[in-house]
C-alpha positions as CSV (number, residue, x, y, z in Angstrom):
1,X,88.5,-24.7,-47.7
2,X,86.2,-24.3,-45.1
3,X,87.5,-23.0,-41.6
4,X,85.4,-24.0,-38.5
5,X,85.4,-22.9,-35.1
6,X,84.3,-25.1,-31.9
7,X,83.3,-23.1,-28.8
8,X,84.9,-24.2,-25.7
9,X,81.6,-25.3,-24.5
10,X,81.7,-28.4,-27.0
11,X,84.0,-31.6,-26.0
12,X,87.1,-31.2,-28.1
13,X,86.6,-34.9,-29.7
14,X,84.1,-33.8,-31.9
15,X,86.7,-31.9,-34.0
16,X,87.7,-35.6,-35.5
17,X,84.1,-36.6,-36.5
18,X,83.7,-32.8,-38.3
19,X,86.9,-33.5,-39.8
20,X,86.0,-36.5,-40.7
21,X,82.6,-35.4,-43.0
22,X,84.5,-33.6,-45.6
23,X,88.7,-33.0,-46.3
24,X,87.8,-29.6,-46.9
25,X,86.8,-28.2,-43.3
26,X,89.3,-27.3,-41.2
27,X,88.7,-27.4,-38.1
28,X,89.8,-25.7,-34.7
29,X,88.4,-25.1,-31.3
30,X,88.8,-22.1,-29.1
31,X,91.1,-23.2,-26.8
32,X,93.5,-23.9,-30.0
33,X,93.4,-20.3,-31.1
34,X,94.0,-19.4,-27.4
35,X,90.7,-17.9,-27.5
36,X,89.5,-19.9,-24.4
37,X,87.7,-17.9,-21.5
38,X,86.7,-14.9,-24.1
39,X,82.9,-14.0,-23.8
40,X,80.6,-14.5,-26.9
41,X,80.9,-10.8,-28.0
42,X,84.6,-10.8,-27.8
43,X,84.9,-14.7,-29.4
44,X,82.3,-13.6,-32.5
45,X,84.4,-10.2,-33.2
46,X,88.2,-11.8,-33.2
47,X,86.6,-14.8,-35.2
48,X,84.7,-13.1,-37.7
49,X,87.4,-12.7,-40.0
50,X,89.1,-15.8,-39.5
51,X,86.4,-18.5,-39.8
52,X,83.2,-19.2,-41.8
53,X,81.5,-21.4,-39.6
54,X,80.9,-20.9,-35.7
55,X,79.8,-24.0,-33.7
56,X,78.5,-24.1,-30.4
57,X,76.2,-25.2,-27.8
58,X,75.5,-21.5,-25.8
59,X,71.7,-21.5,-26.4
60,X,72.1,-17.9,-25.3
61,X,74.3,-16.8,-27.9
62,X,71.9,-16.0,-30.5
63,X,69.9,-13.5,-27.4
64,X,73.0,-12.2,-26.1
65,X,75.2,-11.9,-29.9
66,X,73.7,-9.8,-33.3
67,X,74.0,-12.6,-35.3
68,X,73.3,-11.5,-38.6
69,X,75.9,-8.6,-38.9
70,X,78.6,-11.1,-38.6
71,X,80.2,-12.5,-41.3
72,X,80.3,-16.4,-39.8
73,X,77.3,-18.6,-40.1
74,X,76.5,-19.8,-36.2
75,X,75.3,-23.0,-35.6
76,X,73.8,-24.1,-32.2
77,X,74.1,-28.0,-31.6
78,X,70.9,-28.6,-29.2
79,X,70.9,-32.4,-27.6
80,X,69.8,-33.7,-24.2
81,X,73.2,-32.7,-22.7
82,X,76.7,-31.5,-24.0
83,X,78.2,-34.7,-23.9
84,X,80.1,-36.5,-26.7
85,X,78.0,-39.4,-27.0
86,X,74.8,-37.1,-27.0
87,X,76.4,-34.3,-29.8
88,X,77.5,-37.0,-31.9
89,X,74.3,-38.3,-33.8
90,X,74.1,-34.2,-34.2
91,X,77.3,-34.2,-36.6
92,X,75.7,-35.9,-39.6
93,X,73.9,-33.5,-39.8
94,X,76.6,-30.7,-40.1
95,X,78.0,-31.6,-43.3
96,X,75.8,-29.6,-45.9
97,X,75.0,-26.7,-43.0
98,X,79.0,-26.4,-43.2
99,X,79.1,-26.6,-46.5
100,X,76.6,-24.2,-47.9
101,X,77.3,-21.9,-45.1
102,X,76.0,-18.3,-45.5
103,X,77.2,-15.2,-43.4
104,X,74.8,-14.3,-40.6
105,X,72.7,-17.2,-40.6
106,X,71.9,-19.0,-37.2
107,X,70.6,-22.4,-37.3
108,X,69.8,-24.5,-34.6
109,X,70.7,-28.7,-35.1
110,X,68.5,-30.8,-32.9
């Protein structure tokens, strides 16, 4: 199994069409963990240990966060806008990110 977390900043639908690319991910957003409202610093430290996979859309994470002494893989989804329908063409291409994640790596999905 696979956990995943969705940042806040992403619309909560997309944790069907993630679930949806393999039964193994298990998937959660912020505001399910009542984690909503935490900054990045305090998100990435309560997370660490609890997920393999951080998703988000913060394009200032990776400046504001030391990425690679965490022990999640982050993964910045990058579209014209944070919308569903403009984040969902994005997902596809989540799948083998998720599932060859590697601790400390940040990878930006355009």
């Amino acid at each position: 199994m696979i956990k995943v977390l969705l940042d806040e900043c992403l619309p909560k639908k997309l944790i069907y069409r993630i679930r949806e690319l393999d039964e193994n991910f298990i998937v959660k957003t912020t505001p399910d963990m009542g984690w909503a409202g935490l900054t990045n610093g305090e998100l990435l430290a309560i997370s660490e240990n609890k997920f393999d996979v951080f998703i988000t859309s913060d394009t200032n994470l990776s400046f504001q966060q030391p990425i690679l002494s965490t022990t999640m893989q982050v993964i910045l989804m990058k579209a014209q806008t944070n919308t569903y329908d403009d984040l969902l063409p994005l997902v596809k291409k989540l799948h083998s990110l998720i599932k060859d994640h590697q601790p400390g790596k940040f990878i930006k999905v355009e």
